[in-house]
C-alpha positions in Angstrom: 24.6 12.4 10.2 20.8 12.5 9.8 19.7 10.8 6.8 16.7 12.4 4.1 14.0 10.9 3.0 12.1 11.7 -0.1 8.2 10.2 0.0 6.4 10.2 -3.1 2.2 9.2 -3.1 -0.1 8.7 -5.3 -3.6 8.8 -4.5 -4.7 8.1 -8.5 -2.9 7.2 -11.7 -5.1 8.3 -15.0 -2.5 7.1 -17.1 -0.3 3.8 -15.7 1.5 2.8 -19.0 2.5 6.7 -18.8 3.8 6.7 -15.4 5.3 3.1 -16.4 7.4 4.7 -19.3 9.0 7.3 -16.9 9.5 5.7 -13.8 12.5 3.8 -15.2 14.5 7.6 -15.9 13.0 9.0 -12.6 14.9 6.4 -10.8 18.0 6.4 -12.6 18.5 10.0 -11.8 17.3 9.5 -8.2 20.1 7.2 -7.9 22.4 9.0 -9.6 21.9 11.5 -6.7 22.3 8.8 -4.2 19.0 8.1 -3.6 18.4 4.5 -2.3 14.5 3.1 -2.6 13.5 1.7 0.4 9.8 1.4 -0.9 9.0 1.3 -4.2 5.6 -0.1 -5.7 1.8 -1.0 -5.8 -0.7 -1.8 -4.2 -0.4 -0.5 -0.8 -2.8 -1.4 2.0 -4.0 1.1 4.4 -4.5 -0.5 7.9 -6.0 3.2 9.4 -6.9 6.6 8.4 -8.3 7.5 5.2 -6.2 8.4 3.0 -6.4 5.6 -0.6 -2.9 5.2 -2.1 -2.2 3.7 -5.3 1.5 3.8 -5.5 3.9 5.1 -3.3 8.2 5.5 -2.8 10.4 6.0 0.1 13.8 7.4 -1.0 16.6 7.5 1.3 19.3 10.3 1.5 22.4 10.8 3.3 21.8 14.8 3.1 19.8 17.5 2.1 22.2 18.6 -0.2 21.8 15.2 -2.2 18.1 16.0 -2.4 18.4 20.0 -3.7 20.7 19.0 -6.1 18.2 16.3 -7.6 15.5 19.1 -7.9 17.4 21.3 -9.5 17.9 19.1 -12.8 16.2 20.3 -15.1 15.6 17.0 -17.4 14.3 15.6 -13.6 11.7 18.9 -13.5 10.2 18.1 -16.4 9.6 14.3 -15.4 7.9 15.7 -12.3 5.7 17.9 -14.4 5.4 15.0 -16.7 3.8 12.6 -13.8 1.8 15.5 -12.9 -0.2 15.0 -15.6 -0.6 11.1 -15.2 -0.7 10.7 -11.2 -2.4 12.6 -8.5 1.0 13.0 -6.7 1.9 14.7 -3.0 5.6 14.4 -2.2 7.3 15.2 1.0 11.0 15.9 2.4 11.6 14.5 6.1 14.5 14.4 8.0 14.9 11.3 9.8 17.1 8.5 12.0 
């Protein structure tokens, strides 16, 4: 089985105490979908490139199922749009090892 990984990054939080106050439900419903953090926090360090991150998350998954299941919660979509207002976010889904 090929495990999922769900990568969350912010380039700039406007509002931290915001993002603070849902971070806490964001990650109890991740793992309630049986999502594992791998990464979770601040500051990160960039050693190449240019791309600035604030904050960033590695989420592991045992499927994609796990994953389309978590999005389609609707209390979880409106804590996405939520920290869209608070954090320049990008997120990906990769398949990995």
């Amino acid at each position: 089985m090929v495990a999922v990984y769900f990568v969350i990054l912010d380039s700039e939080i406007s509002d931290p105490e915001g993002l603070a106050s849902i971070s806490d439900s964001l990650a109890e419903m991740v793992r309630a979908h049986g999502g594992r953090y791998l990464v979770r926090g601040e500051p990160t360090e960039a050693k190449g490139g240019e791309l600035a991150l604030k904050r960033m998350a590695v989420v592991e998954f045992d499927s994609m199922a796990q994953v389309t299941a978590l999005f389609e919660v609707d209390a979880f979509v409106e804590l996405r749009e939520q920290r869209s207002r608070i954090a320049d976010t990008s997120a990906f889904i990769v398949e990995g090892v």
